[in-house]
TORMIVEX-491051 format. One record per residue (C-alpha): residue in three letters; x, y, z. Coordinates in nm, 2 decimals, padded with zeros to 4 digits, always signed. Example, Ala and Ser with C-alpha at 12.3 -4.5 7.8 and 13.67 -1.06 7.14 Angstrom:
BEGIN
<aa: ALA	u: +01.23	v: -00.45	w: +00.78>
<aa: SER	u: +01.37	v: -00.11	w: +00.71>
END
This chain:
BEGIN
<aa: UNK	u: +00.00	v: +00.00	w: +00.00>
<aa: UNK	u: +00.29	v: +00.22	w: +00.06>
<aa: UNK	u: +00.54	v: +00.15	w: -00.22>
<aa: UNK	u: +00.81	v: +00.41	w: -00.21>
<aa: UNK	u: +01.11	v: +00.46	w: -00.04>
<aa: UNK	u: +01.30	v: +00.73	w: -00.01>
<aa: UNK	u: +01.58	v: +00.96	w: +00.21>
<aa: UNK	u: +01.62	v: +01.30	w: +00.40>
<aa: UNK	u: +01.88	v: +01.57	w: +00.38>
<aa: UNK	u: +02.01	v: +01.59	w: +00.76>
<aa: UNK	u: +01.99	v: +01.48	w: +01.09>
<aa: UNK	u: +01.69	v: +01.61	w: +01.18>
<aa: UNK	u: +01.34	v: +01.62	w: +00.98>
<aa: UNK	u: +01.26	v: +01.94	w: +00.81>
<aa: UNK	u: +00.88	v: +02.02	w: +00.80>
<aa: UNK	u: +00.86	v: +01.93	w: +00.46>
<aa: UNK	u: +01.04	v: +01.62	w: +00.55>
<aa: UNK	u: +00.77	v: +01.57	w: +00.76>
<aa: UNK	u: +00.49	v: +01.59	w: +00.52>
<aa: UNK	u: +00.64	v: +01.44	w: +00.24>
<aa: UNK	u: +00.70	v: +01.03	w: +00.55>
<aa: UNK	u: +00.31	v: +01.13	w: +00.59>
<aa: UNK	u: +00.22	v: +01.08	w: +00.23>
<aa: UNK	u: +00.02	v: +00.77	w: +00.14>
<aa: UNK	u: +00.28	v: +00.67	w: -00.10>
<aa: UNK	u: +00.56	v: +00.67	w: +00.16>
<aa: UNK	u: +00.64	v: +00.32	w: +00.30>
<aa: UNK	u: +01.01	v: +00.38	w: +00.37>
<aa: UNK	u: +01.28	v: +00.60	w: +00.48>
<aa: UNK	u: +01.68	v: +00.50	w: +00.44>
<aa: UNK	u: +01.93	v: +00.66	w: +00.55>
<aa: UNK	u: +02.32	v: +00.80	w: +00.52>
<aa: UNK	u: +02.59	v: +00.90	w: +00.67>
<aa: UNK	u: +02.46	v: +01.22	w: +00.64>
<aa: UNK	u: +02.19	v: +01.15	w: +00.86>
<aa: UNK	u: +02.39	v: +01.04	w: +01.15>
<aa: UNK	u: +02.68	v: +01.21	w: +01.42>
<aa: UNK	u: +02.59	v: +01.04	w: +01.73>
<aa: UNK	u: +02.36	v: +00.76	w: +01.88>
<aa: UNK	u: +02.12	v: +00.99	w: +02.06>
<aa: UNK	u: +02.09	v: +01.19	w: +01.72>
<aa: UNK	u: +01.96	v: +00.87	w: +01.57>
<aa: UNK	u: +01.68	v: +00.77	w: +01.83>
<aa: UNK	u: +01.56	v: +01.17	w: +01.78>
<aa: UNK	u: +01.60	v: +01.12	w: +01.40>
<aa: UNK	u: +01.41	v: +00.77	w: +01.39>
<aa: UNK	u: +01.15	v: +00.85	w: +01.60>
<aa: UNK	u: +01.07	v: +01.17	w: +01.41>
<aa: UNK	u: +01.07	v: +00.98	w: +01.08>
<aa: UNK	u: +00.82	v: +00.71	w: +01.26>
<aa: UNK	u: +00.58	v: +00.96	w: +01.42>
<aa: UNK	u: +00.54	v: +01.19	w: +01.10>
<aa: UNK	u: +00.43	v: +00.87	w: +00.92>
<aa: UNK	u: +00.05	v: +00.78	w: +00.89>
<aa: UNK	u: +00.08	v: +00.44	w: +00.90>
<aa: UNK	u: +00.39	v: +00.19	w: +01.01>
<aa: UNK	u: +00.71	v: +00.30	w: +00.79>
<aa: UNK	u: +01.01	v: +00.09	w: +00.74>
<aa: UNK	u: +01.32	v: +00.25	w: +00.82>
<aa: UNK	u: +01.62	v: +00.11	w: +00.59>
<aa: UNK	u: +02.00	v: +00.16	w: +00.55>
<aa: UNK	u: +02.32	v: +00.03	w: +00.44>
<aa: UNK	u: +02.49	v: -00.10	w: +00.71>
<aa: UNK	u: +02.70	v: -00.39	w: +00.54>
<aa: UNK	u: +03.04	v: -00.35	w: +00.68>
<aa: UNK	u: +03.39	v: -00.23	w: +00.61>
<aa: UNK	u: +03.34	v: +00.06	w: +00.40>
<aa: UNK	u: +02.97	v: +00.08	w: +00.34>
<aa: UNK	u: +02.88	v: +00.20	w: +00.70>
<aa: UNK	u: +02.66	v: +00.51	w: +00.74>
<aa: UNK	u: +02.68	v: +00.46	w: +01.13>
<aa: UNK	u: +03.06	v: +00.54	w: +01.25>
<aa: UNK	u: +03.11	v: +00.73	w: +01.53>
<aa: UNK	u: +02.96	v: +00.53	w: +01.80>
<aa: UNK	u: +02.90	v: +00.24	w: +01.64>
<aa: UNK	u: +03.14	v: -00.10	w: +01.65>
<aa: UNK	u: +03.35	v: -00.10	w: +01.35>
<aa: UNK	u: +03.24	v: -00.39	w: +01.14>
<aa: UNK	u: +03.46	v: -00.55	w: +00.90>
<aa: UNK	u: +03.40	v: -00.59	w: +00.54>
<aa: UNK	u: +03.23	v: -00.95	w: +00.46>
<aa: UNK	u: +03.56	v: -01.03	w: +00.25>
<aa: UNK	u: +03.81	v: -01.01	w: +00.54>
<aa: UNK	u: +03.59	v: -01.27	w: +00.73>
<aa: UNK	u: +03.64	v: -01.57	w: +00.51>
<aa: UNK	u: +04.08	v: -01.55	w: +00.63>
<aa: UNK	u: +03.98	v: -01.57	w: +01.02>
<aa: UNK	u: +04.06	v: -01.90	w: +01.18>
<aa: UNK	u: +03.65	v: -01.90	w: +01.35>
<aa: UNK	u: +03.52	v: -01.73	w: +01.03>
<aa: UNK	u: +03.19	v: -01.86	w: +01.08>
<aa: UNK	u: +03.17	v: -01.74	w: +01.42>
<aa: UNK	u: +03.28	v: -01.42	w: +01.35>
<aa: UNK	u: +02.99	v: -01.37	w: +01.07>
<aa: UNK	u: +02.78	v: -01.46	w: +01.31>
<aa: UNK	u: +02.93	v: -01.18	w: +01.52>
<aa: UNK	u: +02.89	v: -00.93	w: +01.28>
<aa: UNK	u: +02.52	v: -01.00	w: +01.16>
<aa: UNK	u: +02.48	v: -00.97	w: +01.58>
<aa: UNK	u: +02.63	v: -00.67	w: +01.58>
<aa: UNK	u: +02.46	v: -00.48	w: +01.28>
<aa: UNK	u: +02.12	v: -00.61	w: +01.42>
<aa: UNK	u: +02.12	v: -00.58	w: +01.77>
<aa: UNK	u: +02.29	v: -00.16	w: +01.72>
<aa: UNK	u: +02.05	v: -00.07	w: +01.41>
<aa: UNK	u: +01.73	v: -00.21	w: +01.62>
<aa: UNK	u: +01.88	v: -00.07	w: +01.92>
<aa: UNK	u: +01.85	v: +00.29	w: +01.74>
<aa: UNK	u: +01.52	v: +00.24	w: +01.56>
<aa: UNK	u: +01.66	v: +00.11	w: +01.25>
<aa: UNK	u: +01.44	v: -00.15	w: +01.12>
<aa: UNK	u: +01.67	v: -00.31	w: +00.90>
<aa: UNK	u: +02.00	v: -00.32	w: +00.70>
<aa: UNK	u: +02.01	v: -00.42	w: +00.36>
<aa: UNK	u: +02.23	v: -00.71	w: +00.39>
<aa: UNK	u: +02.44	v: -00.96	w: +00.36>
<aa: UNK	u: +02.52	v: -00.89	w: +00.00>
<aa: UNK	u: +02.57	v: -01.24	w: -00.16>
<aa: UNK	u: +02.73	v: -01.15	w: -00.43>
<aa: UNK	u: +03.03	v: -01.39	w: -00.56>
<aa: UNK	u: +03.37	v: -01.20	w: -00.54>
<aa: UNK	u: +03.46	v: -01.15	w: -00.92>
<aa: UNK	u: +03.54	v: -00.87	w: -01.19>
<aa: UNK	u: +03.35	v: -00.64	w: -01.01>
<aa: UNK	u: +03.51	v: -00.35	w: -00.84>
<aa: UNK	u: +03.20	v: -00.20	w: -00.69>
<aa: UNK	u: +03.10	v: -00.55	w: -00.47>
<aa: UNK	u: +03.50	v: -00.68	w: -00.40>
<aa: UNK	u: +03.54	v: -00.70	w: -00.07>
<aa: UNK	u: +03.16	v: -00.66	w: +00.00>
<aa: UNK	u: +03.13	v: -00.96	w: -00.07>
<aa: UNK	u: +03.22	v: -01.24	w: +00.16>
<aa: UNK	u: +03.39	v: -01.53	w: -00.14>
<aa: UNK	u: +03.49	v: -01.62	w: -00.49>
<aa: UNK	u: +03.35	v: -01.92	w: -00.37>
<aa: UNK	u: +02.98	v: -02.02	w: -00.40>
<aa: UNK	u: +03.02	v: -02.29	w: -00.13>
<aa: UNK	u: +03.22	v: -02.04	w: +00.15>
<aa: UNK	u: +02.95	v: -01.72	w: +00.05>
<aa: UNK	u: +02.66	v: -02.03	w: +00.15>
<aa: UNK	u: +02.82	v: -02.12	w: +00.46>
<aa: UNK	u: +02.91	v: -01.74	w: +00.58>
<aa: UNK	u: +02.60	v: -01.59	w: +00.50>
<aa: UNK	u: +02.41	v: -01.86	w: +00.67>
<aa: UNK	u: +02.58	v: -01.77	w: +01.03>
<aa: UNK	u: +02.58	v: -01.40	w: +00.94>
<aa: UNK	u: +02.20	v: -01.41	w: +00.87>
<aa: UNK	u: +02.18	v: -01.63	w: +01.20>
<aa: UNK	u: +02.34	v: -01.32	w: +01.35>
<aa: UNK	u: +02.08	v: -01.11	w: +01.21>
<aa: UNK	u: +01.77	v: -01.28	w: +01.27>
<aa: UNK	u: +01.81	v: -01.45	w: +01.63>
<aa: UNK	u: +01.78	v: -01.04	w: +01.70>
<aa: UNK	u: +01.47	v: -01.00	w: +01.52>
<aa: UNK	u: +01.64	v: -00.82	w: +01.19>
<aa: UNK	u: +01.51	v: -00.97	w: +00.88>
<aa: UNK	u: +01.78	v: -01.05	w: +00.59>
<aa: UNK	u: +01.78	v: -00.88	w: +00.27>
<aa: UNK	u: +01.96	v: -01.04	w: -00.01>
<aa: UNK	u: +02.14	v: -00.87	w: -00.30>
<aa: UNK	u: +02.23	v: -00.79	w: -00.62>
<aa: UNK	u: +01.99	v: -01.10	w: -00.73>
<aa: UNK	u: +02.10	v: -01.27	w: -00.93>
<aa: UNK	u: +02.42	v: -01.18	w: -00.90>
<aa: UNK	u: +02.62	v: -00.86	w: -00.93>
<aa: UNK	u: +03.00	v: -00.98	w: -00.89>
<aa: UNK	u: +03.07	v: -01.09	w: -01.28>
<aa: UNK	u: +03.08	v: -00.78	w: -01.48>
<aa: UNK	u: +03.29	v: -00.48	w: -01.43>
<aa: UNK	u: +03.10	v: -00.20	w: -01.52>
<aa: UNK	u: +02.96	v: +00.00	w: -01.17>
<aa: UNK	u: +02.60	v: +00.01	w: -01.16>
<aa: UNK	u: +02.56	v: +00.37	w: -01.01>
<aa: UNK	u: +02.75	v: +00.50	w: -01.35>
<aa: UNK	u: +02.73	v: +00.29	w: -01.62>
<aa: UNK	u: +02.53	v: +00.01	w: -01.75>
<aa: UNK	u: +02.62	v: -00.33	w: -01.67>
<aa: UNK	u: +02.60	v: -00.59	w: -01.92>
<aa: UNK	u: +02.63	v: -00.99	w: -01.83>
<aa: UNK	u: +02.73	v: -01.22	w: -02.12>
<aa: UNK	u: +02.72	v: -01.55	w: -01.99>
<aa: UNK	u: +02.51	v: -01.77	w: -02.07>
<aa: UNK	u: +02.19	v: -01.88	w: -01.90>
<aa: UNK	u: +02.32	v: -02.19	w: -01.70>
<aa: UNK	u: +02.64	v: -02.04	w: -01.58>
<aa: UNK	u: +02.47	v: -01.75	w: -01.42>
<aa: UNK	u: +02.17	v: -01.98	w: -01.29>
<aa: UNK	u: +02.47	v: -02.28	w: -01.15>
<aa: UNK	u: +02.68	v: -02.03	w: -01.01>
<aa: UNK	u: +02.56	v: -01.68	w: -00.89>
<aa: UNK	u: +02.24	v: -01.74	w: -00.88>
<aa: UNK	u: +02.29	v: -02.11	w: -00.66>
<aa: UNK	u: +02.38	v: -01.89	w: -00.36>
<aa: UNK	u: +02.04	v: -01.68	w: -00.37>
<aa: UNK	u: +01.84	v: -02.03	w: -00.46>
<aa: UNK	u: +02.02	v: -02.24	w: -00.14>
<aa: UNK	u: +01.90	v: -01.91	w: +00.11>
<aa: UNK	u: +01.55	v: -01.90	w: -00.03>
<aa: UNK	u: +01.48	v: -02.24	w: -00.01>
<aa: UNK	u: +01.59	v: -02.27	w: +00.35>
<aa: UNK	u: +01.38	v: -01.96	w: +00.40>
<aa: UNK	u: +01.64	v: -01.71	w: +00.52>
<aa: UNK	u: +01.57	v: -01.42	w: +00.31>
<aa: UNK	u: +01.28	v: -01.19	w: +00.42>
<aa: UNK	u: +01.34	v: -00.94	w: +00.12>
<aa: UNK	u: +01.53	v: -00.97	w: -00.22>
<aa: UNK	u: +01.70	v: -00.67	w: -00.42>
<aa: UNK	u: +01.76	v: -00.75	w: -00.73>
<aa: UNK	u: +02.10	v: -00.57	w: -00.96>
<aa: UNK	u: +02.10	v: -00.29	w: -01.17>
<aa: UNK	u: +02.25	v: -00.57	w: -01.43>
<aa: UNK	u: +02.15	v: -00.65	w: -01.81>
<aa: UNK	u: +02.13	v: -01.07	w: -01.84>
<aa: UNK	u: +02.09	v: -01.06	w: -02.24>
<aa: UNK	u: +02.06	v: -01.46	w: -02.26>
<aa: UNK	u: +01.76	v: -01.41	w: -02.00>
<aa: UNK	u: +01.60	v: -01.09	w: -02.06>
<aa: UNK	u: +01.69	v: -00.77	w: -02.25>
<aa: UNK	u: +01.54	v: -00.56	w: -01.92>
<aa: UNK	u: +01.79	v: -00.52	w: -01.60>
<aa: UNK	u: +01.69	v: -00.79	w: -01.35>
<aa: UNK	u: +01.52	v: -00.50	w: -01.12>
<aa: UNK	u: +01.26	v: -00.43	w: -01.38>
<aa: UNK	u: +01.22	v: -00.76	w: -01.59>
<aa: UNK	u: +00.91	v: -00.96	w: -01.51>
<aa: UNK	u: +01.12	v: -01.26	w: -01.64>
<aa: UNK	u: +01.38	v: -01.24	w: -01.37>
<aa: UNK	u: +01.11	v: -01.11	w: -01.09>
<aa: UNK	u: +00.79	v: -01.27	w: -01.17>
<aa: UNK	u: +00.94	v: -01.60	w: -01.37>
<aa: UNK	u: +01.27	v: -01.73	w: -01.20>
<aa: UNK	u: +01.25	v: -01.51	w: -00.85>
<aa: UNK	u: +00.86	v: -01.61	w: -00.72>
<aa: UNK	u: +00.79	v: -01.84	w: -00.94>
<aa: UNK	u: +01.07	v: -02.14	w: -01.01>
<aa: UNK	u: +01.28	v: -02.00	w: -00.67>
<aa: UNK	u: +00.94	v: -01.98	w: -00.48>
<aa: UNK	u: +01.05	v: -01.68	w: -00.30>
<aa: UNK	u: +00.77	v: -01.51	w: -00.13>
<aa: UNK	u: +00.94	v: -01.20	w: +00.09>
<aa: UNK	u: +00.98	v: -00.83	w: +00.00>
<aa: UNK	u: +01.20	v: -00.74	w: -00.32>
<aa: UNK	u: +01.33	v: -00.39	w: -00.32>
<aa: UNK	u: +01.43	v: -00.18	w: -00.60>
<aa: UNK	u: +01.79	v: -00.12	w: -00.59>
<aa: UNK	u: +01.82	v: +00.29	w: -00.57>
<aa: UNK	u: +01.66	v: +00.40	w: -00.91>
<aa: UNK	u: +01.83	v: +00.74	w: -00.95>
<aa: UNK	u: +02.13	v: +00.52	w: -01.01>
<aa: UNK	u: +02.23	v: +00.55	w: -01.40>
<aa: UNK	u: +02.15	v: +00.17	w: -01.46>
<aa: UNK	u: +01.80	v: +00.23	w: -01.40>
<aa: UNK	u: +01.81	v: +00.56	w: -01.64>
<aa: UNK	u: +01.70	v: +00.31	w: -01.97>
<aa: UNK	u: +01.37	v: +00.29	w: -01.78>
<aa: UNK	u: +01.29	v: +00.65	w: -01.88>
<aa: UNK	u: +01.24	v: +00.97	w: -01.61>
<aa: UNK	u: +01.20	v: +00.89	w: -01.23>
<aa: UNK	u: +00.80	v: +00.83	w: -01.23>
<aa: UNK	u: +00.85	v: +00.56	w: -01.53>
<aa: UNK	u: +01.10	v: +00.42	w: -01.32>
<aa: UNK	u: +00.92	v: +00.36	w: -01.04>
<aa: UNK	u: +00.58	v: +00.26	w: -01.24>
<aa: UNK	u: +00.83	v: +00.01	w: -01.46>
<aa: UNK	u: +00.95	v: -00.13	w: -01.10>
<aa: UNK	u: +00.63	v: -00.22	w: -00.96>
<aa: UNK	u: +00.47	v: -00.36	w: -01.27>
<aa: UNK	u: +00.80	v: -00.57	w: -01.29>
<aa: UNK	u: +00.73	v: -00.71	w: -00.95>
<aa: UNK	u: +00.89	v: -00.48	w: -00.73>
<aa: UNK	u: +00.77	v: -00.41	w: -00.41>
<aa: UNK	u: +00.93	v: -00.11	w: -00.27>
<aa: UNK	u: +01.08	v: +00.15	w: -00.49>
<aa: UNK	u: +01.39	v: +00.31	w: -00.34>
<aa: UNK	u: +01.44	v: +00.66	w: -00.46>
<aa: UNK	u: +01.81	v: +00.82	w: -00.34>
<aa: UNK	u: +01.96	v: +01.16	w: -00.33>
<aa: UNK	u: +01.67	v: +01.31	w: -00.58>
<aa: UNK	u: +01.45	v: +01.47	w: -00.35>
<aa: UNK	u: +01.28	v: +01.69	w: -00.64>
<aa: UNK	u: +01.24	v: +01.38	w: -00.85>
<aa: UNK	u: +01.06	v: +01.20	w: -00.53>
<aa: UNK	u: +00.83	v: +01.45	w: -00.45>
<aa: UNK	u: +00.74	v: +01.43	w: -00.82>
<aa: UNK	u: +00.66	v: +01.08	w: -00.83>
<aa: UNK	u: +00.46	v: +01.13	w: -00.52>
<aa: UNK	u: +00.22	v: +01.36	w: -00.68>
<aa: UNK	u: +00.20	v: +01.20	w: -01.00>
<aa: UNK	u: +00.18	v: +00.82	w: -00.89>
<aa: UNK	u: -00.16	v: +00.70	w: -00.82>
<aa: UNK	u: -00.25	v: +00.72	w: -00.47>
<aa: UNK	u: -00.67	v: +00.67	w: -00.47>
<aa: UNK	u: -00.78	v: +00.41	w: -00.18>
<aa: UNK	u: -00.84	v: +00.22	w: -00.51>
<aa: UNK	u: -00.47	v: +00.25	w: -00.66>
<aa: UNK	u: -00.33	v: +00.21	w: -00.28>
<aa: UNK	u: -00.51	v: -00.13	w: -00.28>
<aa: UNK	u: -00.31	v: -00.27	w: -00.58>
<aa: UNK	u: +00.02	v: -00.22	w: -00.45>
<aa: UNK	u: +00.19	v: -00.47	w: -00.21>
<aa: UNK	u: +00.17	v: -00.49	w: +00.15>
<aa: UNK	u: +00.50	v: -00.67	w: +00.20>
<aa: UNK	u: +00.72	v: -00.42	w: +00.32>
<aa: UNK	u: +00.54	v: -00.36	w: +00.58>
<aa: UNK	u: +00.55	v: -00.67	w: +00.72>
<aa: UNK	u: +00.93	v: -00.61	w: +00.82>
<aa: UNK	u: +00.88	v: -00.31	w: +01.01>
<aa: UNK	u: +01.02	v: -00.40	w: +01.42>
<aa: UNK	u: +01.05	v: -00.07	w: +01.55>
<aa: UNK	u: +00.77	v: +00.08	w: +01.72>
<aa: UNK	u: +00.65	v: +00.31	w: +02.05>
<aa: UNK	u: +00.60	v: -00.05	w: +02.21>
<aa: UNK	u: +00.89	v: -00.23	w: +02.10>
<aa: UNK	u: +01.16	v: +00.09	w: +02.06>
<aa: UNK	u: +01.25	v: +00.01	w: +02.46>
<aa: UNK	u: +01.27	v: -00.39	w: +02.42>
<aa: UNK	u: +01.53	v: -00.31	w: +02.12>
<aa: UNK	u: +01.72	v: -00.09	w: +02.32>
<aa: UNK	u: +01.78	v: -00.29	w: +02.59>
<aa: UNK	u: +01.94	v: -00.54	w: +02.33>
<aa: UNK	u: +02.28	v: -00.36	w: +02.39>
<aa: UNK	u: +02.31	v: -00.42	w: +02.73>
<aa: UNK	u: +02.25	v: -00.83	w: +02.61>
<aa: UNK	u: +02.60	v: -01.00	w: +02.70>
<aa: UNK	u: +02.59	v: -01.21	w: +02.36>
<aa: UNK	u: +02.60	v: -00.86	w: +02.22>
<aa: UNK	u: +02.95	v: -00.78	w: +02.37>
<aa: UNK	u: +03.06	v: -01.10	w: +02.34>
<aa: UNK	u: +03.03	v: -01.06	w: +01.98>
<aa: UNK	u: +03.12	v: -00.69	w: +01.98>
<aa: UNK	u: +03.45	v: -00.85	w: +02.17>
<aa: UNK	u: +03.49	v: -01.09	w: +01.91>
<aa: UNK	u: +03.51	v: -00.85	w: +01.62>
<aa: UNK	u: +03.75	v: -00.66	w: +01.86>
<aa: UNK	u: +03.96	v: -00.90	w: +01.87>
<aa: UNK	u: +03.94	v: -01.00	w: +01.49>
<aa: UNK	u: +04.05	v: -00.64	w: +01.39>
<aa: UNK	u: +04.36	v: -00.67	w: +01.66>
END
């Protein structure tokens, strides 16, 4: 009912800001590191972003690790999912860090991170060290204990670039990736790793990549009804959330101006739309996209479903970093890092 995500400028809502969470369109909020410069800033900023909203919002952000961390200052430093595979206990110290991200986003009224990114470790430059392998079977058994991490703290786990990011070059945010292989490679090999996490049901929400797959579908992945509708729900059987990846990336450009976008997304089989760092462009899809009780009634209700934070849980997460198994594992990632 409330298909569009998008961001704010600072650390604290303007009144505009304010309006524009308590539109009917609005189902998310994610955020930067320009949104953050200490903990108690973040409670304020969260709980402005959840009472200006209407209805129960969904408050996102990239908190993967090494050097995509919006949270610093404050936060435990997390390392990047490709440094954990070298550590004599690397399972246990994924475990850590999916603990870690969980129990300190929660703990500040973040509702979740978009992570792990399971991504094989390839040609491209963009996921490298994001990623936790080159190999299919070590990213399976690392992102199992990260997402056990994650979840035994009530964080859902979103999975990305589906179906797989890490094999061409070109940087999504400038350029437009193109994957040559063939079918069966991709499905056998980067594709295996989302298919093993689905089946076991460990992914609440899917985002898929910015990425052309020619021998599948002419359309990127995020707005192909083959790749979202035909292989993702239907032969993978994955029923969670699937978020647009940020369309004011220049991948998604092909798809036409920012309200095309979005409408291309959701007919796809998108769920959320994420719109980043084009607050002019947001506001316009927010006026133009149909919002009538009818329209609202034809988009999805999913996201929603992964919203934690609220007035009655916000203490119950809080209290999550005074847990021991959350120092234990901060101690452990500590220790790692020594």
């Amino acid at each position: 009912m409330h298909p569009i995500m998008l961001d704010v400028a600072g650390c604290e809502l303007t009144a505009q800001e304010q309006e524009i969470i308590g539109h009917p369109l609005t189902g998310g909020v994610i955020l930067f590191a320009r949104n953050y410069y200490d903990p108690q800033q973040l409670r304020h900023l969260t709980a402005q972003i959840k009472a200006s909203a209407s209805h129960p919002i969904l408050i996102g952000v990239d908190q993967e690790g090494g050097r995509v961390q919006r949270f610093i200052e404050g936060f435990t430093s997390v390392p990047a999912m490709g440094a954990i595979a070298s550590n004599a206990e690397s399972e246990a110290l994924a475990n850590a860090c999916g603990t870690v991200i969980a129990a300190e986003c929660l703990g500040h009224g973040v509702d979740i991170s978009f992570a792990p990114v399971l991504d094989i470790n390839g040609i491209s430059e963009v996921i490298g060290q994001r990623s936790f392998s080159a190999n299919v079977s070590q990213i399976d058994t690392l992102a199992r204990a990260f997402i056990q991490g994650m979840t035994q703290w009530g964080m859902p786990a979103i999975g990305k670039h589906f179906p797989g990011h890490g094999n061409v070059q070109a940087d999504s945010h400038i350029a437009m990736p193109v994957d040559e292989r063939s079918e069966t490679v991709i499905f056998e090999r980067d594709m295996a790793v989302f298919a093993r996490l689905i089946t076991d049901e460990l992914l609440a929400g899917m985002m898929p990549a910015h990425v052309v797959y020619p021998n599948v579908d002419e359309q990127p992945a995020g707005f192909s009804t083959i790749w979202l509708q035909q292989i993702l729900r239907q032969k993978l059987g994955f029923e969670g959330v699937i978020f647009s990846d940020d369309l004011s990336m220049h991948a998604a450009t092909q798809a036409g101006d920012m309200l095309s976008r979005v409408e291309n997304a959701l007919a796809a089989g998108v769920d959320m739309a994420l719109i980043c760092n084009a607050p002019d462009e947001a506001i316009k899809v927010l006026d133009n996209l149909g919002h009538t009780a009818k329209h609202q009634a034809h988009y999805s209700t999913r996201a929603q479903g992964l919203v934690s934070v609220n007035a009655q849980t916000v203490n119950h997460y809080q209290q999550l970093l005074s847990h021991p198994n959350y120092h234990a594992a901060v101690e452990r990632i500590q220790q790692a890092s020594d």
